[in-house]
N, CA, C and O atoms as a printed pandas DataFrame, in Angstrom:
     atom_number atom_name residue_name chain_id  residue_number  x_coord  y_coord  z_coord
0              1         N          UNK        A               1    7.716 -110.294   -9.950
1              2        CA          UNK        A               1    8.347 -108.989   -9.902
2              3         C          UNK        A               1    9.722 -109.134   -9.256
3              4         O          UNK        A               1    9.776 -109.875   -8.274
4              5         N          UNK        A               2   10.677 -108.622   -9.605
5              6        CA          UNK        A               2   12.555 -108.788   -9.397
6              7         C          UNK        A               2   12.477 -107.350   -9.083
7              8         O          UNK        A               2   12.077 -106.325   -9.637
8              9         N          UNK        A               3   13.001 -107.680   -8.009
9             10        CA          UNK        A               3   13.331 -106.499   -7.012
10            11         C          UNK        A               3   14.848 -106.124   -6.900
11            12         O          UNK        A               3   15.143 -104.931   -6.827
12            13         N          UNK        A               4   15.890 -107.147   -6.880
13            14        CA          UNK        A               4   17.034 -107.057   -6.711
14            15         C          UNK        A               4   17.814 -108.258   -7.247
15            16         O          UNK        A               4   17.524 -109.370   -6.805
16            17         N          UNK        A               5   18.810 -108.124   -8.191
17            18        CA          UNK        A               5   19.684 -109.457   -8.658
18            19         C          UNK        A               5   20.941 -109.489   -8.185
19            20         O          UNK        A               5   21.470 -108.415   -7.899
20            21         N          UNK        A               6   21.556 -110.535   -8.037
21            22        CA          UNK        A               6   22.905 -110.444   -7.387
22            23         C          UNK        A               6   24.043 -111.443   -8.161
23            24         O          UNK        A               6   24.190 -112.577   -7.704
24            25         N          UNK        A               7   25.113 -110.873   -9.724
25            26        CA          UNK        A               7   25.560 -111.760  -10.257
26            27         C          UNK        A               7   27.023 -111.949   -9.272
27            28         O          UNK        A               7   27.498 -110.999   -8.650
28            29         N          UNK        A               8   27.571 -113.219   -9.260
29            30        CA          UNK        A               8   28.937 -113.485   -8.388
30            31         C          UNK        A               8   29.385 -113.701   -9.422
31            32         O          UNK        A               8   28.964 -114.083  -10.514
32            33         N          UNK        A               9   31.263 -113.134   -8.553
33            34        CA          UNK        A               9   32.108 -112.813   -9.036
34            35         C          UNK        A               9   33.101 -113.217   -8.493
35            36         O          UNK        A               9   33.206 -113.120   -7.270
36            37         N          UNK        A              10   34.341 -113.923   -9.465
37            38        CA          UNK        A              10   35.452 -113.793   -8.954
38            39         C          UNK        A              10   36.613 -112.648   -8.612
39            40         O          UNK        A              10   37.315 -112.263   -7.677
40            41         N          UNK        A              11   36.384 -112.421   -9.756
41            42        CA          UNK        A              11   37.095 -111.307  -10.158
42            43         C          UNK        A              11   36.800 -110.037  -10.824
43            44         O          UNK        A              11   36.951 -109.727  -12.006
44            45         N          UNK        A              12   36.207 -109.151   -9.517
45            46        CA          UNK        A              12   35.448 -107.661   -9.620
46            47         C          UNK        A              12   35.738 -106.855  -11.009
47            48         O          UNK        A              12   35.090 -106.347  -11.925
48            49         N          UNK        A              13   36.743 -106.990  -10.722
49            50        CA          UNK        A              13   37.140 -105.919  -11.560
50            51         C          UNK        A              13   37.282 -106.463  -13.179
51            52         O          UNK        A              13   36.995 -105.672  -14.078
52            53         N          UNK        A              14   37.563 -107.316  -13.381
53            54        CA          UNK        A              14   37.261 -107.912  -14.833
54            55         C          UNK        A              14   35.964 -108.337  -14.949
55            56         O          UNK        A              14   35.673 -108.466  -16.138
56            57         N          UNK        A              15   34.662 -108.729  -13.876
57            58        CA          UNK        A              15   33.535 -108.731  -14.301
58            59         C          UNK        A              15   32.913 -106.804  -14.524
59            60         O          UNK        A              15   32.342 -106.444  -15.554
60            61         N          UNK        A              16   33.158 -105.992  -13.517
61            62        CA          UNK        A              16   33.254 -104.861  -13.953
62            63         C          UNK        A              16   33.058 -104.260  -14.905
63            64         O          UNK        A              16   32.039 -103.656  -15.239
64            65         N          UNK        A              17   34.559 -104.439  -15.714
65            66        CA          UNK        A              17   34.838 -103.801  -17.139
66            67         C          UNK        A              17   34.217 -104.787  -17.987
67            68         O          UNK        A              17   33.888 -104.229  -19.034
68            69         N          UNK        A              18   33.942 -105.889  -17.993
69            70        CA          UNK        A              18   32.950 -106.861  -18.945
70            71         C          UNK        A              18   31.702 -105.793  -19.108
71            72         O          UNK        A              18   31.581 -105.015  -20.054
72            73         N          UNK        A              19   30.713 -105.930  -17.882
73            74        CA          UNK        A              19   29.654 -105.066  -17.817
74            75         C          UNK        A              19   29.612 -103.856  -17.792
75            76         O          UNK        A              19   28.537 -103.294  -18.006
76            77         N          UNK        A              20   30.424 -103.345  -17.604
77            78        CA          UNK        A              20   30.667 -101.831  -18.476
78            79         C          UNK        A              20   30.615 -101.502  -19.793
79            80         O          UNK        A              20   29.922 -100.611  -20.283
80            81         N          UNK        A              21   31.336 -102.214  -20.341
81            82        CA          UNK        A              21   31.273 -102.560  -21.799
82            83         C          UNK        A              21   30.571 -102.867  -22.311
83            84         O          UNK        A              21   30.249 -102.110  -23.227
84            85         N          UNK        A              22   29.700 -104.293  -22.156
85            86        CA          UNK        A              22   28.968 -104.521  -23.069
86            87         C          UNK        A              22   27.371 -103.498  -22.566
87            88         O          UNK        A              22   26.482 -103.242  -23.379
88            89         N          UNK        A              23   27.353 -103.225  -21.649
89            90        CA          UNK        A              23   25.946 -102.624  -21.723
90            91         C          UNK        A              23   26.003 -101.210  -21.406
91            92         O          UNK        A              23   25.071 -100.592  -20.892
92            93         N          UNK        A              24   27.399 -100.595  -21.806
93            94        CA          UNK        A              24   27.714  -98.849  -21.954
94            95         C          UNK        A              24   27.105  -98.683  -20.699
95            96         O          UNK        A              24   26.261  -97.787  -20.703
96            97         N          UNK        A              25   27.254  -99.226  -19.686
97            98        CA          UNK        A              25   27.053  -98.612  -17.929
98            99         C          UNK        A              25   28.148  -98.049  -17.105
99           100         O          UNK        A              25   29.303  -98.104  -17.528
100          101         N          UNK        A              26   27.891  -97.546  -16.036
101          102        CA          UNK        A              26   29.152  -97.159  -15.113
102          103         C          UNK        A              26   28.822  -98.070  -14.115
103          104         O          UNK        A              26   27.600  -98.167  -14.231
104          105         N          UNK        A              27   29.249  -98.957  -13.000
105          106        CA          UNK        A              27   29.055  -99.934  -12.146
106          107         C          UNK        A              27   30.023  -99.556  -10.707
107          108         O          UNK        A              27   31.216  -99.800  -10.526
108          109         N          UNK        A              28   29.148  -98.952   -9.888
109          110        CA          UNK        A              28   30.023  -98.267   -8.696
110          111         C          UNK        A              28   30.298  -99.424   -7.673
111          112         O          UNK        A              28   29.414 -100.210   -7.334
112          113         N          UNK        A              29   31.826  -99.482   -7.119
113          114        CA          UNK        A              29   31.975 -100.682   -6.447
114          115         C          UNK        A              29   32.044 -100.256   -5.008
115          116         O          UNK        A              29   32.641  -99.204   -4.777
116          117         N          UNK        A              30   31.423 -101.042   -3.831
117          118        CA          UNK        A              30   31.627 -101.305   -2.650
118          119         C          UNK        A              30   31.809 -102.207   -1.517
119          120         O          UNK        A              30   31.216 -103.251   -1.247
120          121         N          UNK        A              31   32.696 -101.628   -0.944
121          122        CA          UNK        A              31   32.906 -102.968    0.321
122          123         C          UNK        A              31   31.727 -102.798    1.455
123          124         O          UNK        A              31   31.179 -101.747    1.785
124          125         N          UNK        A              32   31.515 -103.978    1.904
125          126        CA          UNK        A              32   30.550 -104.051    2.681
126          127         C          UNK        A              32   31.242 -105.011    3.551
127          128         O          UNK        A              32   31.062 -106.138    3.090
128          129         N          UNK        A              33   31.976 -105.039    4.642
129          130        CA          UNK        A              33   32.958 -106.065    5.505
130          131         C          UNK        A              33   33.416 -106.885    4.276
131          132         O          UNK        A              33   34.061 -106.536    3.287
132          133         N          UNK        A              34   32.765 -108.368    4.720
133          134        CA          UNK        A              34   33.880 -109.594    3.279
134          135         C          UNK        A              34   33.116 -109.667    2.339
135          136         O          UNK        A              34   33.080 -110.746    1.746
136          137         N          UNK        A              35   32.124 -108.406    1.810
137          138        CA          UNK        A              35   31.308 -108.389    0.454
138          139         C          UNK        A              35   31.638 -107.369   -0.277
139          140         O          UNK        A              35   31.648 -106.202    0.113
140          141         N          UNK        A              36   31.991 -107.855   -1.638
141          142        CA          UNK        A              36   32.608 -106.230   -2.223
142          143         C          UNK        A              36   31.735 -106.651   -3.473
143          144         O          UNK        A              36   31.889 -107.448   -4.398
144          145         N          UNK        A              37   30.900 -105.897   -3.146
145          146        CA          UNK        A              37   29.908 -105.201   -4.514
146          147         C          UNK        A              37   30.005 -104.298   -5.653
147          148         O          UNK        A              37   30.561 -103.206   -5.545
148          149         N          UNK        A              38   29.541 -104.668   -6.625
149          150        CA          UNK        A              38   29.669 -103.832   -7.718
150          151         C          UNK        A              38   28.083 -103.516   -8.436
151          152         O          UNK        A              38   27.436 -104.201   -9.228
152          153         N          UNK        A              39   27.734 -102.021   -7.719
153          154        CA          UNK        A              39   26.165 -101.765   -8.262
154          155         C          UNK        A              39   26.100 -101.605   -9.845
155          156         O          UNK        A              39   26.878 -101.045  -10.618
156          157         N          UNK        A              40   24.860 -102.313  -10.072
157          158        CA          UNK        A              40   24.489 -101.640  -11.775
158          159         C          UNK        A              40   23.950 -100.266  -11.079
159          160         O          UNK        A              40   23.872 -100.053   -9.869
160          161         N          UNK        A              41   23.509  -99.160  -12.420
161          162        CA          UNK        A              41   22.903  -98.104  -11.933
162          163         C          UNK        A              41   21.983  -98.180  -11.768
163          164         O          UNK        A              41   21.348  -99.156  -12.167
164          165         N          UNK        A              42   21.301  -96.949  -10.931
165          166        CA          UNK        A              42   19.992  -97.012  -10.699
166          167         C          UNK        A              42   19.031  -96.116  -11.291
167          168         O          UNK        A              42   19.356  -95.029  -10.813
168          169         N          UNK        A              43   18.172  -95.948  -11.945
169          170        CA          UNK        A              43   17.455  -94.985  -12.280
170          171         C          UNK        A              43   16.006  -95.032  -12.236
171          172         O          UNK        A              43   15.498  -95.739  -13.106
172          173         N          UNK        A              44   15.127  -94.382  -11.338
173          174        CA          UNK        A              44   14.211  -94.306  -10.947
174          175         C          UNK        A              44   13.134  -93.667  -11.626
175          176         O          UNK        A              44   12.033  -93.635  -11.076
176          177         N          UNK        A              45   13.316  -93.114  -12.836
177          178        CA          UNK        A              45   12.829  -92.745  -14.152
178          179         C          UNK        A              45   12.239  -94.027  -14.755
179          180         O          UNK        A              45   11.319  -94.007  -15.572
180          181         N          UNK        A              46   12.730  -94.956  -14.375
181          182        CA          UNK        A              46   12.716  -96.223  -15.718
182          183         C          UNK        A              46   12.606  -97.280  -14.703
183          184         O          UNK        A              46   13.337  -97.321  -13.714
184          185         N          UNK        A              47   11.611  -98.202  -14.980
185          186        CA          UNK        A              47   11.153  -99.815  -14.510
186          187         C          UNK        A              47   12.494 -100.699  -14.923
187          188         O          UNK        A              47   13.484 -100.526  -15.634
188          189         N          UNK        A              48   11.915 -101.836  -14.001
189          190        CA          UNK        A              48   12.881 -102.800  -13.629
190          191         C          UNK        A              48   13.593 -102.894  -12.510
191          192         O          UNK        A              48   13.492 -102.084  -11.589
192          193         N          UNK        A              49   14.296 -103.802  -12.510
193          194        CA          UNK        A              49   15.283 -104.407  -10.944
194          195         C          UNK        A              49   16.638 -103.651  -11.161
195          196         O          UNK        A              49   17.133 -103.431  -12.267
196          197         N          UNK        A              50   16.930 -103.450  -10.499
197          198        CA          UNK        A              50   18.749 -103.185  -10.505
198          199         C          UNK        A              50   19.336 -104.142   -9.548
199          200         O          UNK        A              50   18.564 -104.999   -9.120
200          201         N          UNK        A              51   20.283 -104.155   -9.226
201          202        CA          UNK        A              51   21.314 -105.401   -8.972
202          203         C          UNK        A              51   22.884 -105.057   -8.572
203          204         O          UNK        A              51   23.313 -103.935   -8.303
204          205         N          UNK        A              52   23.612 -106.250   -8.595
205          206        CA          UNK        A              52   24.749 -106.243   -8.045
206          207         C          UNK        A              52   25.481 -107.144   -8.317
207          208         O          UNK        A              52   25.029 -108.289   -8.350
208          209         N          UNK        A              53   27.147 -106.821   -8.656
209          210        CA          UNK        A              53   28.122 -108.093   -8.752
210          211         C          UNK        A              53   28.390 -108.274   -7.598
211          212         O          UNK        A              53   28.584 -107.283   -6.893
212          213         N          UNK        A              54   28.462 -109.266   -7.177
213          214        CA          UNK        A              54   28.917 -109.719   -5.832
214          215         C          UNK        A              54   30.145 -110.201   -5.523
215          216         O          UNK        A              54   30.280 -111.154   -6.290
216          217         N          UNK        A              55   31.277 -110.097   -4.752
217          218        CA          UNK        A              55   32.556 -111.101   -4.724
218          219         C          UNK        A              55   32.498 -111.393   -3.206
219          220         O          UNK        A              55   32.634 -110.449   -2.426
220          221         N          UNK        A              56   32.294 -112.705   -2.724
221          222        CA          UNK        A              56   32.720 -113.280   -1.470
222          223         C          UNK        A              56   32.440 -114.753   -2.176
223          224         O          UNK        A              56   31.949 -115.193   -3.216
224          225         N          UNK        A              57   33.197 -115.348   -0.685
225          226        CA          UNK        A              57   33.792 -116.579   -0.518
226          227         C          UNK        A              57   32.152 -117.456   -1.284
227          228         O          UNK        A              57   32.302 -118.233   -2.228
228          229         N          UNK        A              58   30.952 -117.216   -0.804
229          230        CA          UNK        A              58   29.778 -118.013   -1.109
230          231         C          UNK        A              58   28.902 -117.440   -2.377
231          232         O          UNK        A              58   27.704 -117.640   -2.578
232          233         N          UNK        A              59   29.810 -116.682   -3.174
233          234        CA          UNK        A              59   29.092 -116.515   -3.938
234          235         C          UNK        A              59   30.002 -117.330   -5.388
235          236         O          UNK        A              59   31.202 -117.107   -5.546
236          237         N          UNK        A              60   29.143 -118.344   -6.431
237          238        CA          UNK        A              60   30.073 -119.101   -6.938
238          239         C          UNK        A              60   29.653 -118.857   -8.512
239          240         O          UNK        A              60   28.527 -119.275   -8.781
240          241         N          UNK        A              61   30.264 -118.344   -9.421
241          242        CA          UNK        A              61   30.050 -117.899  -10.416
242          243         C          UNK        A              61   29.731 -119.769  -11.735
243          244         O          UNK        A              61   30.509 -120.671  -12.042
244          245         N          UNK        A              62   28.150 -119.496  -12.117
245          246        CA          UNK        A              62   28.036 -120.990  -12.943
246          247         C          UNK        A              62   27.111 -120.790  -14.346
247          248         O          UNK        A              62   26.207 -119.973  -14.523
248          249         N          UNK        A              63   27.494 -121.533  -15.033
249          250        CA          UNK        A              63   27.175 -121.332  -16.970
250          251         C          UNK        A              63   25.840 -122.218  -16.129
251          252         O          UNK        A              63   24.798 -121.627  -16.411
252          253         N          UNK        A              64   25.684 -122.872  -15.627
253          254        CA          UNK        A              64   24.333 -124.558  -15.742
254          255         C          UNK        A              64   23.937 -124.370  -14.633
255          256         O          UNK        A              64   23.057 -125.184  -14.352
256          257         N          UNK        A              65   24.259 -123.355  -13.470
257          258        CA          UNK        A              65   23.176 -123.710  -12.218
258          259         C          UNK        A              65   22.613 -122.152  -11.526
259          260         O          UNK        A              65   23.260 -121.125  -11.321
260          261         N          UNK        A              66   21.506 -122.382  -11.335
261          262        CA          UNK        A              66   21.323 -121.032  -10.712
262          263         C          UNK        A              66   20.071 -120.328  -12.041
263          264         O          UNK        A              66   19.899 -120.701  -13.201
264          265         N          UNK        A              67   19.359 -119.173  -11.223
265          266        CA          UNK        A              67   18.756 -118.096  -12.398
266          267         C          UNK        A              67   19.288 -117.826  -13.244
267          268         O          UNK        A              67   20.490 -117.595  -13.109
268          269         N          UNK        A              68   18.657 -117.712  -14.573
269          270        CA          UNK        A              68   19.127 -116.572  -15.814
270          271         C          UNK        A              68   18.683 -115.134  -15.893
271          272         O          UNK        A              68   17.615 -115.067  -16.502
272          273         N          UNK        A              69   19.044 -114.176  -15.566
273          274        CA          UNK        A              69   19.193 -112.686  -15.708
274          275         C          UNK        A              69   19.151 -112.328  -16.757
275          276         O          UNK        A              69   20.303 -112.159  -17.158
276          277         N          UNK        A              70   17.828 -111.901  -18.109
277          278        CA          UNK        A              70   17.682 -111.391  -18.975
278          279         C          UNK        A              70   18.222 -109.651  -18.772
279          280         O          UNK        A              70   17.779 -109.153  -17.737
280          281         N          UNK        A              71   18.924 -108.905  -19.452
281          282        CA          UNK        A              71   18.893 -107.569  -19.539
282          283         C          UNK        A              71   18.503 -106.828  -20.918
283          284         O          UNK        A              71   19.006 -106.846  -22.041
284          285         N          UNK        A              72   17.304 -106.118  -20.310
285          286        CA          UNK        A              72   16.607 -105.176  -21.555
286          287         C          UNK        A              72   17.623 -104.179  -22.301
287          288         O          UNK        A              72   18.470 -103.488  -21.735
288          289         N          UNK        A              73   17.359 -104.241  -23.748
289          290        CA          UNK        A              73   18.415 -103.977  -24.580
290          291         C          UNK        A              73   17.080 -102.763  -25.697
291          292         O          UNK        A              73   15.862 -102.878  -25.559
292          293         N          UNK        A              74   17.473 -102.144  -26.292
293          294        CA          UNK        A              74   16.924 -101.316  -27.702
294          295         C          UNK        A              74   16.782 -102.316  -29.093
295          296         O          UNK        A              74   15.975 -102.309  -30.023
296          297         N          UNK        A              75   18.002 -103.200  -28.763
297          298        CA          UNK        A              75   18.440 -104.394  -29.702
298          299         C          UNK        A              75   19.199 -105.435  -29.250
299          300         O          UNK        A              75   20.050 -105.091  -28.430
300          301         N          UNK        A              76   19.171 -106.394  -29.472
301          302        CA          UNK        A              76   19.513 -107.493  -28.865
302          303         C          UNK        A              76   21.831 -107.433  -29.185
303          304         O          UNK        A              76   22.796 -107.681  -28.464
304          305         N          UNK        A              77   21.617 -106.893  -30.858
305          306        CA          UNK        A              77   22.584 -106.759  -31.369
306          307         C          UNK        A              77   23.360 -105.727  -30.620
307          308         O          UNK        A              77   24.546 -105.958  -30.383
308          309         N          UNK        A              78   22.875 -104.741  -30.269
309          310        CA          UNK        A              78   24.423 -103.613  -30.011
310          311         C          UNK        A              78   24.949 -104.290  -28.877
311          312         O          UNK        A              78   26.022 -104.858  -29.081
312          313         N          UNK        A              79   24.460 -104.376  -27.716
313          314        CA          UNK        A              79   25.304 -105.313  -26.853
314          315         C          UNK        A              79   26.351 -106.380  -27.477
315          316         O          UNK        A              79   27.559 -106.497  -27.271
316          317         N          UNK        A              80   25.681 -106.945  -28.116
317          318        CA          UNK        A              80   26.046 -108.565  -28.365
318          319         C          UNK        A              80   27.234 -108.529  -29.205
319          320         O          UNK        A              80   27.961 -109.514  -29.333
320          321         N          UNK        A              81   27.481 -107.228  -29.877
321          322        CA          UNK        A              81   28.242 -106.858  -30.459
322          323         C          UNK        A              81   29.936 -106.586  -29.963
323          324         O          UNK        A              81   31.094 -106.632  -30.379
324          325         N          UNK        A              82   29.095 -106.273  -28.754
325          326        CA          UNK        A              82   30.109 -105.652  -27.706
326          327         C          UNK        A              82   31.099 -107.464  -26.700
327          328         O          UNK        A              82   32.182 -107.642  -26.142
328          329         N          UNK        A              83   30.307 -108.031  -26.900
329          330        CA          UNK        A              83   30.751 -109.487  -26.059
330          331         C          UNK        A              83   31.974 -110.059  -26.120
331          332         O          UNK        A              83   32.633 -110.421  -25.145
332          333         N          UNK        A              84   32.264 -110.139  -27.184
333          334        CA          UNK        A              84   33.532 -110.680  -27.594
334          335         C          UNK        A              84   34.913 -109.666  -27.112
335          336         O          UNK        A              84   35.848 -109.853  -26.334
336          337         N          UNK        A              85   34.543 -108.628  -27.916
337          338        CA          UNK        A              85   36.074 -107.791  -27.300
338          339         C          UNK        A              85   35.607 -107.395  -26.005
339          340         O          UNK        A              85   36.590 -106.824  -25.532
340          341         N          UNK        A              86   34.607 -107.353  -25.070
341          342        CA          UNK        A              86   34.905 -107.726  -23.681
342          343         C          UNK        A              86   35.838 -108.857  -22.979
343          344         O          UNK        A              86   36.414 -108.617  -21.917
344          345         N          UNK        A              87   35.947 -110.121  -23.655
345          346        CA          UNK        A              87   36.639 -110.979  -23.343
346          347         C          UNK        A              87   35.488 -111.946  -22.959
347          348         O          UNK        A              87   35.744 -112.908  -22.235
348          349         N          UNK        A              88   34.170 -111.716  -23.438
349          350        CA          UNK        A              88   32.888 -112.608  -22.710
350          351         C          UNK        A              88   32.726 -113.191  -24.201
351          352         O          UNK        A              88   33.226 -112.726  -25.225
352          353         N          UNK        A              89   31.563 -114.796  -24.014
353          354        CA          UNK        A              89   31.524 -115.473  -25.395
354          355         C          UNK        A              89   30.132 -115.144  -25.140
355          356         O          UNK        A              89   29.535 -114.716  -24.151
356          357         N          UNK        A              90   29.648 -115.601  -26.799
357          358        CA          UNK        A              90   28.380 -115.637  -27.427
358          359         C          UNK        A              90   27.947 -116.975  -27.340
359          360         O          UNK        A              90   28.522 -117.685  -28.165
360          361         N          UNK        A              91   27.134 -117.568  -26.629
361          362        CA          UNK        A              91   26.445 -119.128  -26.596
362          363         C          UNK        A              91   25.188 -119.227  -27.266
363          364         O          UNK        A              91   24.697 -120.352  -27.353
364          365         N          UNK        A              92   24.417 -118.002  -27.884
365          366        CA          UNK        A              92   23.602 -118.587  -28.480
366          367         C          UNK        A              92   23.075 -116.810  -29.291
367          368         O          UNK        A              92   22.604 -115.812  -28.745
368          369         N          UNK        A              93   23.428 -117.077  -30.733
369          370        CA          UNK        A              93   23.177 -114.968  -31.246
370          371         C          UNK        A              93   21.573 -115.293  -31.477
371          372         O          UNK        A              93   20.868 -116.286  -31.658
372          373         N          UNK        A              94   21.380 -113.495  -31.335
373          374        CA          UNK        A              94   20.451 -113.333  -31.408
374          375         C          UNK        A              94   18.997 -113.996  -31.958
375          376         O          UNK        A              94   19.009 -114.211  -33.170
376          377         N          UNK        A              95   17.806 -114.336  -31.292
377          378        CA          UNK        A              95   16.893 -115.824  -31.432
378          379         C          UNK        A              95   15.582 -115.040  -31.650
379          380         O          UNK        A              95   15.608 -114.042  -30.930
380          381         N          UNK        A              96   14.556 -115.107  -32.302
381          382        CA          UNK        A              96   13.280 -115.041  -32.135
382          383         C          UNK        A              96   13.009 -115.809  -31.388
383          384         O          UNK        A              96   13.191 -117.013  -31.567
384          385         N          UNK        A              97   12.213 -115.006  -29.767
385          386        CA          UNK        A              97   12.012 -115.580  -29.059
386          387         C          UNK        A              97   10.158 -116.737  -29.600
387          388         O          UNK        A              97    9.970 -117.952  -29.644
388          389         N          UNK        A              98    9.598 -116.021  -29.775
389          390        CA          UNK        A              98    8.006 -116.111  -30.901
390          391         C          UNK        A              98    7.291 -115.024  -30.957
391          392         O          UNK        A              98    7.738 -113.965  -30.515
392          393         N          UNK        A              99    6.064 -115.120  -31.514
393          394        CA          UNK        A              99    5.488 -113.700  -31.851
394          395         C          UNK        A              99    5.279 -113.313  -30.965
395          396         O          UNK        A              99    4.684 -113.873  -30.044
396          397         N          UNK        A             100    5.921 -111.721  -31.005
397          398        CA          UNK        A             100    5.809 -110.552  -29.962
398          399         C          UNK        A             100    6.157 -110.304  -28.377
399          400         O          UNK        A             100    5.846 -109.540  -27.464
400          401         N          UNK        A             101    7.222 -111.731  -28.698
401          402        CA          UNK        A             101    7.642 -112.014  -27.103
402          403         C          UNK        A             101    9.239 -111.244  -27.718
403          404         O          UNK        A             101   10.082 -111.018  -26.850
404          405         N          UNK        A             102    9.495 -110.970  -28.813
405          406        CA          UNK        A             102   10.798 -110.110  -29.287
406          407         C          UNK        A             102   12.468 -111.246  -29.582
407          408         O          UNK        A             102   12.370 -112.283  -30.239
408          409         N          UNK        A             103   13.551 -110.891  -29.105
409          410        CA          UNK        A             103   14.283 -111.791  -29.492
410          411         C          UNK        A             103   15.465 -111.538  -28.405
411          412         O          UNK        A             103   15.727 -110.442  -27.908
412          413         N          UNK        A             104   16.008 -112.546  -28.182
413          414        CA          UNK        A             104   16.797 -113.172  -27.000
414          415         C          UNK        A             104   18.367 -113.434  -27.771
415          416         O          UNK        A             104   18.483 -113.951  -28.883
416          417         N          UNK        A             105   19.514 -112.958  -26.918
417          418        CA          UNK        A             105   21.310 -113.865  -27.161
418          419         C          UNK        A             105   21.070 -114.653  -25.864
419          420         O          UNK        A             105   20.136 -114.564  -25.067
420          421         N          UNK        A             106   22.340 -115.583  -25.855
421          422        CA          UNK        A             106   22.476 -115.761  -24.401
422          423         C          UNK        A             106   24.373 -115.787  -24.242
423          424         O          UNK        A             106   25.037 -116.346  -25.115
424          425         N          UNK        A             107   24.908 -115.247  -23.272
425          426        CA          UNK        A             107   26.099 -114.911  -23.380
426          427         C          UNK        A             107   26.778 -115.948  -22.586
427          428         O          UNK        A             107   26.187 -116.901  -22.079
428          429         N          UNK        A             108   28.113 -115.716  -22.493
429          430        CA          UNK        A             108   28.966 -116.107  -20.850
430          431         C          UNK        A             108   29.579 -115.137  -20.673
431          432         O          UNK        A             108   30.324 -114.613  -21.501
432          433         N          UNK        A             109   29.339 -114.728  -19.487
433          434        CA          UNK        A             109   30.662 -113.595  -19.032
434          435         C          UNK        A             109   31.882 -114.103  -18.522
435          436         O          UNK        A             109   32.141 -115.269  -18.224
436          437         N          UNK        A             110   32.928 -112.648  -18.422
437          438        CA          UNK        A             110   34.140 -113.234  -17.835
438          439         C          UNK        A             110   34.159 -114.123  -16.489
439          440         O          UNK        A             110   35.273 -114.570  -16.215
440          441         N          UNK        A             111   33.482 -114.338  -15.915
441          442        CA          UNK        A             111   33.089 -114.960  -14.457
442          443         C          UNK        A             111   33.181 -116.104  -14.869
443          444         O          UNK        A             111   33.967 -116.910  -14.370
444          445         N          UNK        A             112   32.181 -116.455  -16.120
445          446        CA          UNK        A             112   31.579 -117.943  -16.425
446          447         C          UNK        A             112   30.313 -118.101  -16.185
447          448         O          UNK        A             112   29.936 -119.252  -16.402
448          449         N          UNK        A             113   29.215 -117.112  -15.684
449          450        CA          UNK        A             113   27.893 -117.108  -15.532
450          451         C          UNK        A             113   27.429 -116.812  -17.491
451          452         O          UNK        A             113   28.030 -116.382  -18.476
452          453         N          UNK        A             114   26.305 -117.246  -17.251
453          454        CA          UNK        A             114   25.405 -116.967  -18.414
454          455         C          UNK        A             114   24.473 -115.961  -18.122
455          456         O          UNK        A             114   23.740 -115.949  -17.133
456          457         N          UNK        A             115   24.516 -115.182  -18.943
457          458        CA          UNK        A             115   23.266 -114.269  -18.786
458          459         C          UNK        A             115   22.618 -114.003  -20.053
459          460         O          UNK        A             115   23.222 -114.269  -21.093
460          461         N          UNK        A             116   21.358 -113.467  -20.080
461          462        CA          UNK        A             116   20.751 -113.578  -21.457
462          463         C          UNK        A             116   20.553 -112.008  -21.679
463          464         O          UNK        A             116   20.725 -111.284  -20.699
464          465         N          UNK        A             117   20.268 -111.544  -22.671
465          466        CA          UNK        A             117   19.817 -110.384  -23.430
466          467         C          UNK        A             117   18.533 -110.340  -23.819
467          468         O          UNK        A             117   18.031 -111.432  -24.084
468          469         N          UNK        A             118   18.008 -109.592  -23.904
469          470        CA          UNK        A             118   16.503 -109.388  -24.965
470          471         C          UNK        A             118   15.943 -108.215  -24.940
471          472         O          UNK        A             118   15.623 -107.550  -23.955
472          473         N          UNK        A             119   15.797 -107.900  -26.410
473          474        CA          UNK        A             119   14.795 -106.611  -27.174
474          475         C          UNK        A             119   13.771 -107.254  -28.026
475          476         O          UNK        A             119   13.580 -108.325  -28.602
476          477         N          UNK        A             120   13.073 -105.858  -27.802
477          478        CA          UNK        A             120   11.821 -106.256  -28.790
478          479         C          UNK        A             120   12.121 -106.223  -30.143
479          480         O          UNK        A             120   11.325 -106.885  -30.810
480          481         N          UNK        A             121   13.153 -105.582  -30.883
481          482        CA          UNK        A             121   13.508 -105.557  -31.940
482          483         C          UNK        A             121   15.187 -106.143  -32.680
483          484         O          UNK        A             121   15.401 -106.034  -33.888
């Protein structure tokens, strides 16, 4: 069970508008002394973790090290759609994951982290 995710960032504000974009969110930013956060939303209606971009000195944005952060989608496609004119790449389109486990992208964002996608349809 994921309680809380935390993607790093160099650069807030272009990871920001990346994730704004591709997943039609609003992402409220805060300083916290030398931590300046950027919340996903929260909605307490609906399961799952919510999370945070992170920017300080120890947080180090990586494609090959660290967790992968799947985000639940309606379709794997409308996001994925959205990736490119964010300024983020496509590393792997949309995959049957196998039966009834649904289907998976896996992206890079402007940071350089990878994160993955997946819907059931």
């Amino acid at each position: 069970m994921v309680g809380w995710f935390e993607i790093p960032v160099t650069d807030m504000e272009r990871a920001k508008a990346f994730y704004e974009v591709v997943l039609d969110i609003t992402i409220s930013v805060h300083q916290f002394g030398v931590f300046r956060m950027g919340w996903f939303p929260n909605d307490p209606e609906k399961s799952g973790a919510t999370g945070s971009l992170v920017q300080h000195e120890m947080y180090k944005p990586s494609f090959t090290d660290g967790p992968l952060i799947y985000f639940s989608c309606t379709d794997v496609n409308i996001p994925l759609g959205r990736v490119e004119g964010a300024k983020g790449e496509i590393m792997q389109p949309k995959t049957q994951i196998g039966e009834g486990h649904g289907f998976m992208a896996l992206i890079k964002d402007t940071e350089g982290n990878r994160i993955a996608l997946h819907s059931q349809m």
